[in-house]
C-alpha positions as CSV (number, residue, x, y, z in Angstrom):
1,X,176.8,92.4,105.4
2,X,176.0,89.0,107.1
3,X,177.3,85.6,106.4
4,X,180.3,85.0,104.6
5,X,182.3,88.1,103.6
6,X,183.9,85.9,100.7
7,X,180.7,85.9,98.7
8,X,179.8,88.9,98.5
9,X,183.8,89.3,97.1
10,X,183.0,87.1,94.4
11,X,179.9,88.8,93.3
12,X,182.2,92.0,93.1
13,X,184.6,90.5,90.7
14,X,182.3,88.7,89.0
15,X,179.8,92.4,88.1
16,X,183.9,93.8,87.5
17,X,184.5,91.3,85.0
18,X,181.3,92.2,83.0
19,X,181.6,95.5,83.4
20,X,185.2,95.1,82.0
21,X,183.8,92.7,79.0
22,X,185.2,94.1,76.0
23,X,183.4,91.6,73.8
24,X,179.8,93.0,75.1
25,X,177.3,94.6,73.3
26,X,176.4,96.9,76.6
27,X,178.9,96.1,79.3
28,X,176.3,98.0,81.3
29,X,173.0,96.0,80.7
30,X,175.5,92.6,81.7
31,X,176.2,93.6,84.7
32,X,172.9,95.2,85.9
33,X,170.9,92.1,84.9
34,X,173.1,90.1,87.0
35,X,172.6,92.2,90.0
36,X,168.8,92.6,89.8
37,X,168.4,88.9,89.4
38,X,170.8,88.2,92.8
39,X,168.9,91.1,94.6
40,X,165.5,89.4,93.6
41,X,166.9,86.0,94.6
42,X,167.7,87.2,97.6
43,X,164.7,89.4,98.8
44,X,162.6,86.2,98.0
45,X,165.0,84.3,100.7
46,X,165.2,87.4,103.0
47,X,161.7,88.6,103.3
48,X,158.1,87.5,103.6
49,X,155.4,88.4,101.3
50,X,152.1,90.4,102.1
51,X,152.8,93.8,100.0
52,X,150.1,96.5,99.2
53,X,152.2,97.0,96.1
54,X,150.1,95.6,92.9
55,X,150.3,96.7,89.3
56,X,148.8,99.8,88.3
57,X,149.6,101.2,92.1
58,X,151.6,103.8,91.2
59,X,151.9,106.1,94.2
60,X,155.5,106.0,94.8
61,X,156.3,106.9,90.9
62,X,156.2,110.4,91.4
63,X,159.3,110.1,93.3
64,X,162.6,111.5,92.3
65,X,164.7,108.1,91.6
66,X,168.4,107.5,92.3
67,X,170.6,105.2,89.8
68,X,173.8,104.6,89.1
69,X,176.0,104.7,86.0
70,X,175.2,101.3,84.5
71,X,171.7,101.4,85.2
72,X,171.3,104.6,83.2
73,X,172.9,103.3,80.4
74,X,170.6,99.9,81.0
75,X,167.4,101.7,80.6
76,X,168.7,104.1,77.7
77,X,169.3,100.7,76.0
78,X,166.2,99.6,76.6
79,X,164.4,102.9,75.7
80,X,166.4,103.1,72.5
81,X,165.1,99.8,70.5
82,X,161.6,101.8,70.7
83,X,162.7,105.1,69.1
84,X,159.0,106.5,69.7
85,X,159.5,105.9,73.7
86,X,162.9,107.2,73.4
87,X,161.1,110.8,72.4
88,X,158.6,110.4,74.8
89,X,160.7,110.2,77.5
90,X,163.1,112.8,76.3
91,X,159.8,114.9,76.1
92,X,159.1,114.3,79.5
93,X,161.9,114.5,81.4
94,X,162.7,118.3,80.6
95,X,159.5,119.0,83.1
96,X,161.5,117.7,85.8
97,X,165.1,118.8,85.1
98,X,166.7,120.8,87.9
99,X,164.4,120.3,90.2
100,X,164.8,118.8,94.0
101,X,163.4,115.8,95.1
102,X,160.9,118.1,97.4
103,X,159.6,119.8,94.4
104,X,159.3,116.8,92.3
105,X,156.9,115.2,94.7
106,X,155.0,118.6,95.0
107,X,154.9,118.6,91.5
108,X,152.8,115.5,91.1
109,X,155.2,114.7,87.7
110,X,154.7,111.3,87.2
111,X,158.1,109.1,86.3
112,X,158.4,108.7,82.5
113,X,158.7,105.1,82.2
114,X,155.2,104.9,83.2
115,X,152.0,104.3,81.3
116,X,148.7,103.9,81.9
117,X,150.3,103.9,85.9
118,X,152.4,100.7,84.6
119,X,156.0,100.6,84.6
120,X,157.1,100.0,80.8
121,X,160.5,98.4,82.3
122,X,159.5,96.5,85.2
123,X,161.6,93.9,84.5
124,X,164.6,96.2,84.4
125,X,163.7,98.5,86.6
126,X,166.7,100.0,88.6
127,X,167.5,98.6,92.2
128,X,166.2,101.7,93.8
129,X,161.9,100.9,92.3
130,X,162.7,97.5,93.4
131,X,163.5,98.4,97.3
132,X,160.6,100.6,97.1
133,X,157.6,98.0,98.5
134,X,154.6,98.6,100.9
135,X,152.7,96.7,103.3
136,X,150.0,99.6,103.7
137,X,148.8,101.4,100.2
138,X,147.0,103.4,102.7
139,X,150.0,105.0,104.3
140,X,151.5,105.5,100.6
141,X,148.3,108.0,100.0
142,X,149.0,109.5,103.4
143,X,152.7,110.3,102.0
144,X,152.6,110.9,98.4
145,X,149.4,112.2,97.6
146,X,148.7,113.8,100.8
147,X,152.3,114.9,102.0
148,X,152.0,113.3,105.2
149,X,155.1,111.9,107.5
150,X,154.6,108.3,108.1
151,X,156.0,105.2,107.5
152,X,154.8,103.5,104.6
153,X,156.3,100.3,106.1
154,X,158.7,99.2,104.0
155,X,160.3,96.1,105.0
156,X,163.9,96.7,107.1
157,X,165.3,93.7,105.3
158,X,164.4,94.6,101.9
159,X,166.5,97.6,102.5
160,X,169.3,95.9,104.0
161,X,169.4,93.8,100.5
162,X,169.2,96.6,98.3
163,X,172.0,98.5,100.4
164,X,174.2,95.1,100.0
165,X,173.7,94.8,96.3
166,X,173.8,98.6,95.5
167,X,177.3,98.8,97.1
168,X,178.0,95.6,95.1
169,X,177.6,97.3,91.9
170,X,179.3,100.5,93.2
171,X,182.2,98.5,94.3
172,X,182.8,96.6,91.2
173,X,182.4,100.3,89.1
174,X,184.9,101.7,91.8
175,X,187.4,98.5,90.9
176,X,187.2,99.8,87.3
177,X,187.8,102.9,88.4
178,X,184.4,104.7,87.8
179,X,183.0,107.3,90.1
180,X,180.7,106.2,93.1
181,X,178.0,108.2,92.9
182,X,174.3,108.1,92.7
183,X,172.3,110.3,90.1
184,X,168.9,112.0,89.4
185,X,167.3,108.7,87.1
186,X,165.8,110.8,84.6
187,X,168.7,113.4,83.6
188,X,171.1,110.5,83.5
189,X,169.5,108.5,81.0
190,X,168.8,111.3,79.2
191,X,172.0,111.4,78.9
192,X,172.6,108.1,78.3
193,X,170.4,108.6,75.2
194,X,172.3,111.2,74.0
195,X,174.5,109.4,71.4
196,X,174.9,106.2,70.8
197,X,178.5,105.8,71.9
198,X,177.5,107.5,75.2
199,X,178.2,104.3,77.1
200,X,181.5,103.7,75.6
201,X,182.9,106.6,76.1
202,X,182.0,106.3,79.6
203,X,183.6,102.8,79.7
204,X,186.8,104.5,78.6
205,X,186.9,107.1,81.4
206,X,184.9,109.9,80.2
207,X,182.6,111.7,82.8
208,X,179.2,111.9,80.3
209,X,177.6,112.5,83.8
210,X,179.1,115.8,84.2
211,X,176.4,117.6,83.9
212,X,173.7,115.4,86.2
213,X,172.8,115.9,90.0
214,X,174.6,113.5,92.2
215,X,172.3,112.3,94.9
216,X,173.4,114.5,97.9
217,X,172.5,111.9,100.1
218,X,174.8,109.4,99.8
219,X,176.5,109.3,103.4
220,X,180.7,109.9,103.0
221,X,181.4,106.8,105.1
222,X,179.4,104.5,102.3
223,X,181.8,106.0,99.6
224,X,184.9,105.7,102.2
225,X,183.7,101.8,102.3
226,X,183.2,101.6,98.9
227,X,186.7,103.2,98.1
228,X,188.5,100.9,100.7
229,X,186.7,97.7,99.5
230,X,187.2,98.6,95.8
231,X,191.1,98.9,96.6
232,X,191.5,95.7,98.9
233,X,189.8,93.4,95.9
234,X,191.3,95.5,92.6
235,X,194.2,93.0,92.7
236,X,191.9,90.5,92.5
237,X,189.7,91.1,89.4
């Protein structure tokens, strides 16, 4: 991380304390819409414009997607006021169950948040859509639709800020002590949807998650840092 270790620190306990809110409707949604909102603040200072990336350009959205916890339970929240596109995802996410993140690109499955090639969450989408961004729309054919190795240019410090913000997030769920890990998006909130106390009993130490892939990978030294991090600020929170 660069600049001043101190605020990134603060950002930690702050995501902790919402996290830890026991007045909240969805702990969860708190604390995620606070760390989109910095990680969009700061991309805006960190990178330059000139994306391929415009709406409807859905390429990318037949990717398998990594999210954590609290973002599952955030778009289960958000997917639950609308009880029809609740069912529609549910529908939709059994076609992709179990399967690696090599087969779901061969597969062509589109992600079930989209229609009409339009994300129905954009504005919560998790932090792993957001670091997804293109300056060639060309290249992104090439490599999902054609299955071609190149580099679809992705900016190297847009991924340095969603590294930073991810690990913020993990951190702050590692000071509550909640598992780092990163899971397949669409069994997790399926998950999430489950039952409507899903997220509480996660919030009081039950794994709901059991059950989902974890992303394999997650490198061990970004866990070992998120463990010792999560330990040196715990007194603190």
């Amino acid at each position: 991380m660069r600049g001043d270790p101190r605020r990134a620190e603060a950002h930690v306990r702050h995501v902790a304390r919402l996290l830890g809110d026991h007045q909240s409707r969805s702990n969860c949604a708190d604390a995620v819409d606070y760390v989109v909102a910095q990680f969009d603040k700061t991309v805006l200072a960190a990178t330059e414009g000139g994306f391929a990336c415009r709406r409807g350009c859905a390429h990318c959205c037949q990717l398998q997607v990594t999210v954590t916890a609290a973002e599952a339970f955030h778009i289960a929240g958000i997917l639950r006021r609308t009880p029809g596109r609740a069912a529609a995802f549910l529908e939709a996410e059994s076609a992709t169950r179990g399967l690696s993140a090599g087969e779901r690109l061969r597969a062509r499955i589109p992600c079930p948040l989209l229609h009409n090639s339009e994300c129905t969450i954009y504005e919560a989408r998790p932090l792993s859509c957001r670091g997804a961004v293109s300056r060639d729309v060309d290249a992104c054919v090439a490599a999902y639709v054609n299955f071609q190795q190149v580099d679809t240019q992705a900016p190297a410090d847009r991924t340095l800020v969603l590294n930073i913000w991810r690990m913020i997030l993990s951190i702050a769920m590692r000071v509550l002590n909640f598992p780092v890990a990163g899971y397949e998006m669409n069994h997790a909130v399926a998950v999430a949807l489950a039952t409507e106390d899903s997220e509480r009993k996660w919030l009081n130490g039950e794994d709901v998650f059991a059950s989902v892939a974890r992303d394999p990978s997650t490198a061990p030294q970004y866990i070992q840092t998120v463990e010792r991090l999560a330990m040196d600020l715990a007194p603190t929170v």
